[in-house]
KOLMIMI-796192 format. One record per residue (C-alpha): x, y, z; residue in one letter. Coordinates in nm, 3 decimals. Layout:
REM residues N
+---------+---------+---------+------+
|       u |       v |       w | rest |
+---------+---------+---------+------+
|       X |       Y |       Z |    a |
...
+---------+---------+---------+------+
This chain:
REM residues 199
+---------+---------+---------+------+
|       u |       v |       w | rest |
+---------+---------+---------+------+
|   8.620 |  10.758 |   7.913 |    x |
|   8.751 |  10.557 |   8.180 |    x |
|   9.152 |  10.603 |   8.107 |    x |
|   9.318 |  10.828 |   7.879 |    x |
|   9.396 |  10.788 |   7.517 |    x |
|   9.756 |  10.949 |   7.557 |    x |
|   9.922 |  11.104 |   7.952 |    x |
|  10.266 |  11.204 |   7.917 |    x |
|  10.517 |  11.349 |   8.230 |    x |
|  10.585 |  11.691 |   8.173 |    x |
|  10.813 |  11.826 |   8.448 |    x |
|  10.897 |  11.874 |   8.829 |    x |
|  10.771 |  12.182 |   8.992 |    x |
|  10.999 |  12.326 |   9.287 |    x |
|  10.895 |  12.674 |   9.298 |    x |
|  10.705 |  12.968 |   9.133 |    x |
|  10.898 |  12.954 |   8.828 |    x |
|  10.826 |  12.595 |   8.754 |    x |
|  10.495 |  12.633 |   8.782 |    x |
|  10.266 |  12.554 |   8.464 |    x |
|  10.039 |  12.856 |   8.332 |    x |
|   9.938 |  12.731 |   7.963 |    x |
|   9.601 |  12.770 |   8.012 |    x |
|   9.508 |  12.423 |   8.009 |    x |
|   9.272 |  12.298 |   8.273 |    x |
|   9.438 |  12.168 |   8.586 |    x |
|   9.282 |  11.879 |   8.802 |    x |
|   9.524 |  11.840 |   9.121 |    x |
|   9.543 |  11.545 |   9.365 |    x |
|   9.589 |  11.594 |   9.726 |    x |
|   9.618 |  11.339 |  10.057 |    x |
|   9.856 |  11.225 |  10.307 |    x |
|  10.183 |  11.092 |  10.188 |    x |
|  10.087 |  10.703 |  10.130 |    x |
|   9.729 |  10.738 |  10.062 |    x |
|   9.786 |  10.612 |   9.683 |    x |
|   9.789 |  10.922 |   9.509 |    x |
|  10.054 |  10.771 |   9.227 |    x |
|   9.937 |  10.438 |   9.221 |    x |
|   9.569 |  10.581 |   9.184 |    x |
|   9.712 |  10.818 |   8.896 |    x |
|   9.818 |  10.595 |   8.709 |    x |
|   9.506 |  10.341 |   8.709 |    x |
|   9.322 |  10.685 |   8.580 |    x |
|   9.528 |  10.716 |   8.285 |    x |
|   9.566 |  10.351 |   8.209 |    x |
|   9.952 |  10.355 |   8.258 |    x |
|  10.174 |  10.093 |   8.497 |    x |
|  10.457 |  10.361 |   8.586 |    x |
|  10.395 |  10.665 |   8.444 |    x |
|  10.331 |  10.819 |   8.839 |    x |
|  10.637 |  10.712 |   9.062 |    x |
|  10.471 |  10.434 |   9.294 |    x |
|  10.694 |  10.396 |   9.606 |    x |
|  10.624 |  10.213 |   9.916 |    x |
|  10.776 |  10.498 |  10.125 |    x |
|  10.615 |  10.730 |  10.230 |    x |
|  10.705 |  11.115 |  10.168 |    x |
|  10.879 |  11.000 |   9.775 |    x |
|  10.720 |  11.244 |   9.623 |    x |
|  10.880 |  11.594 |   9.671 |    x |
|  10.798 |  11.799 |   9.377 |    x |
|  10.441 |  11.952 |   9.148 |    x |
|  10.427 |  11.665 |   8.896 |    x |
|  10.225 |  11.788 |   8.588 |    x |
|  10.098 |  11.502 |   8.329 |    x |
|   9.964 |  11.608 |   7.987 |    x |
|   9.634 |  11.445 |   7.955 |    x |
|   9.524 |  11.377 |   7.583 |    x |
|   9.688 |  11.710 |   7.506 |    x |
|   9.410 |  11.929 |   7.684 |    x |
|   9.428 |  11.918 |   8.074 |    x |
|   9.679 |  11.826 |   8.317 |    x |
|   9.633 |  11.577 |   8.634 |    x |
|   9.898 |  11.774 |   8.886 |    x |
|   9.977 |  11.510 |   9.176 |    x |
|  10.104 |  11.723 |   9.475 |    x |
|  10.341 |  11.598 |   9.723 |    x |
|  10.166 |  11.427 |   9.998 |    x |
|  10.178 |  11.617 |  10.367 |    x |
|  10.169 |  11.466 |  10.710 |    x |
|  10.506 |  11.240 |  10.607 |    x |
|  10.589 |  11.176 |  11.002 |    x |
|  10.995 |  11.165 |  10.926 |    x |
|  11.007 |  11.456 |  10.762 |    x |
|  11.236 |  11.699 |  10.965 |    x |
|  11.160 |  12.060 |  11.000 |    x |
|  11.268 |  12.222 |  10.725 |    x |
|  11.113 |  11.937 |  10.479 |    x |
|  10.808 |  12.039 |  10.612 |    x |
|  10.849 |  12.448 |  10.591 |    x |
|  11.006 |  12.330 |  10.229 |    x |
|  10.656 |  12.160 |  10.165 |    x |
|  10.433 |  12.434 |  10.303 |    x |
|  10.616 |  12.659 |  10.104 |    x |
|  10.567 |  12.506 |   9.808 |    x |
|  10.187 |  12.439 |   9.854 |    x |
|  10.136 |  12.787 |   9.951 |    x |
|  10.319 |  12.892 |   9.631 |    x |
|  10.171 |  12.640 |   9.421 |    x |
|   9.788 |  12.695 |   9.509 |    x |
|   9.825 |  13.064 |   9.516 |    x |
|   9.897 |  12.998 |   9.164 |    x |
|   9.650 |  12.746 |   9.101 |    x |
|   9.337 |  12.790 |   9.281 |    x |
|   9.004 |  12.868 |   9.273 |    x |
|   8.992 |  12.759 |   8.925 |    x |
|   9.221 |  12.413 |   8.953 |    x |
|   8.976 |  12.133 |   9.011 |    x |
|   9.099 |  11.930 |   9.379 |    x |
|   9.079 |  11.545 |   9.390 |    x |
|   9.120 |  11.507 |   9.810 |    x |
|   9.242 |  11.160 |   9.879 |    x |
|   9.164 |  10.979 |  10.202 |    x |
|   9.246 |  10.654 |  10.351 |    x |
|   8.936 |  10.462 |  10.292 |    x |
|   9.092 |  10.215 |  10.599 |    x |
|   9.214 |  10.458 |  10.819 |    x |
|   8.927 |  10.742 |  10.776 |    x |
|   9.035 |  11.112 |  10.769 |    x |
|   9.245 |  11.222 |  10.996 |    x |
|   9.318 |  11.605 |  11.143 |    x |
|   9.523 |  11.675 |  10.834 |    x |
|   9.302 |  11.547 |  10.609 |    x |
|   9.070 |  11.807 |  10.793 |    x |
|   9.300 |  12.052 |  10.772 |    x |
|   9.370 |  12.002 |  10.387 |    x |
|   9.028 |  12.047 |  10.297 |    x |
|   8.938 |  12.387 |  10.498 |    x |
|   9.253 |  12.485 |  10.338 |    x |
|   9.138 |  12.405 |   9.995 |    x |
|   8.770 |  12.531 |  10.096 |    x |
|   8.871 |  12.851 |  10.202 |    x |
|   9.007 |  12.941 |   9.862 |    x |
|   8.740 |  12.907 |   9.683 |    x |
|   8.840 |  12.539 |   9.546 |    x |
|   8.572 |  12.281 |   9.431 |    x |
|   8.658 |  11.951 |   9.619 |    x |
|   8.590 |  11.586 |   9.497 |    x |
|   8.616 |  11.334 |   9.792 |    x |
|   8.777 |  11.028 |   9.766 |    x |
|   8.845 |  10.736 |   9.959 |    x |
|   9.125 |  10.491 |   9.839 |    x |
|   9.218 |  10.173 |   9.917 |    x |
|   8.885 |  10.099 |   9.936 |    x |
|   8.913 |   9.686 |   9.851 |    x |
|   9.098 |   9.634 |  10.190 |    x |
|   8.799 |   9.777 |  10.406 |    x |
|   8.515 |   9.503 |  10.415 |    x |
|   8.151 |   9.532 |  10.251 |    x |
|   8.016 |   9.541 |  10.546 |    x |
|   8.211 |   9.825 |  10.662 |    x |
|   8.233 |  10.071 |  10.358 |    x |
|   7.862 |  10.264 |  10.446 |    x |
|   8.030 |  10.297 |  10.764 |    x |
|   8.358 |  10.423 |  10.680 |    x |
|   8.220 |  10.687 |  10.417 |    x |
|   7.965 |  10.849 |  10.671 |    x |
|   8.289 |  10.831 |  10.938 |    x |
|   8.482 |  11.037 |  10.635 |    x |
|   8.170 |  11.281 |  10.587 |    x |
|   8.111 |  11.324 |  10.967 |    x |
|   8.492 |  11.417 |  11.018 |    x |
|   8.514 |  11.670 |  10.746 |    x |
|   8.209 |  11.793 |  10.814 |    x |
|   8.023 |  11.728 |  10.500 |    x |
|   7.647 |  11.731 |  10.482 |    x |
|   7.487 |  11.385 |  10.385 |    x |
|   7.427 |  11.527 |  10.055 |    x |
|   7.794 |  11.498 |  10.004 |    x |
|   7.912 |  11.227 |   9.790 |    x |
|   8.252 |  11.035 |   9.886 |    x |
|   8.372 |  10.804 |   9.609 |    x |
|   8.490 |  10.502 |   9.716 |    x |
|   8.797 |  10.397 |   9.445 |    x |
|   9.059 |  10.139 |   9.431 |    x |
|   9.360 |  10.169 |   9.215 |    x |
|   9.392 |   9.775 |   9.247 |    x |
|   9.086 |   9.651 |   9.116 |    x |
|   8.951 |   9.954 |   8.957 |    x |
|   8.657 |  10.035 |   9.155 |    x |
|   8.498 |  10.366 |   9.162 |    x |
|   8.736 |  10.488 |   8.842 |    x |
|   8.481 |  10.529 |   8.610 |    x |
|   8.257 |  10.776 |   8.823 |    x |
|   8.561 |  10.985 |   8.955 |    x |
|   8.665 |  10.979 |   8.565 |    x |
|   8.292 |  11.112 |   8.552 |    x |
|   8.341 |  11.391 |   8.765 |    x |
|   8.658 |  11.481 |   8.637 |    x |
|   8.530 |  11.540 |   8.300 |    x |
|   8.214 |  11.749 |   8.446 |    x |
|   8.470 |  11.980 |   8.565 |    x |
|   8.652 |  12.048 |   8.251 |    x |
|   8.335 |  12.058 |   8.038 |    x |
|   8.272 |  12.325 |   8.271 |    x |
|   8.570 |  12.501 |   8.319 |    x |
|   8.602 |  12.521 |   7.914 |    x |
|   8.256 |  12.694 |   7.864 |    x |
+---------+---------+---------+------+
């Protein structure tokens, strides 16, 4: 399976009473606003513009749930570290995360996006002791992977894995929503999850 057969937009999430509980799997994508969270959505489920793709950073505001081939739902969260965001955008967002993953987690599967280019930054560090702490299992990722040279990528992932403070063992996939790369084994690893999660 490398996109799905059917992905639909369900609704905006604002608060607790938006929030999904169907009991249908949940696989949610988190990174910095501008990391290509919507842009890498939609190369997963073989759609154009079914994930709002802007080229300003912070768009995304709201829990977005898409129906996957009727059994799970990709949730892409609203990306943090959006430097213009004022005060009280930001206490809006960490309210809603905190809500949100209260909700969601340990059993919600976490796709962590990081800049492939840039590396992972303190929030990106922050994200994932966040997500660690509750119990969540994490899938690394790092986008945007076609602009950083062959030459550079071993480098890059081990600078990702020494940041976060990941053993070697620790597998980052490298992906780009551009040319595809790295789709089909993050489709891989989604798929693990929900095989297990529906024992």
């Amino acid at each position: 399976m490398i996109a799905a057969k059917e992905a639909e937009f369900i609704r905006s999430a604002f608060g607790r009473t938006d929030f999904l509980r169907d009991g249908r799997p949940q696989v949610l994508f988190v990174g910095r606003s501008n990391v290509g969270k919507s842009s890498l959505l939609n190369r997963l489920l073989g759609r154009k513009t079914l994930a709002r793709v802007s080229s300003t950073p912070g768009r995304t505001r709201a829990v977005n749930y898409f129906l996957v081939d009727g059994r799970f739902y990709f949730v892409d969260l609203p990306g943090y570290g959006y430097a213009k965001a004022g005060r009280d955008e930001r206490r809006e967002w960490a309210r809603l995360m905190d809500e949100f993953l209260a909700v969601a987690l340990p059993e919600a599967r976490v796709i962590l996006l990081v800049d492939g280019k840039v590396g992972a930054t303190p929030l990106d560090v922050e994200a994932f002791r966040y997500m660690a702490d509750r119990g969540a299992e994490v899938t690394l990722v790092a986008t945007k992977i076609d602009q950083v040279s062959s030459g550079r990528r071993a480098r890059a992932l081990a600078g990702i894995r020494t940041t976060l403070e990941l053993s070697s063992e620790t597998h980052v996939i490298p992906v780009s929503a551009e040319s595809g790369e790295g789709v089909k084994q993050l489709w891989s690893e989604v798929l693990l999850h929900l095989e297990a999660s529906t024992r």
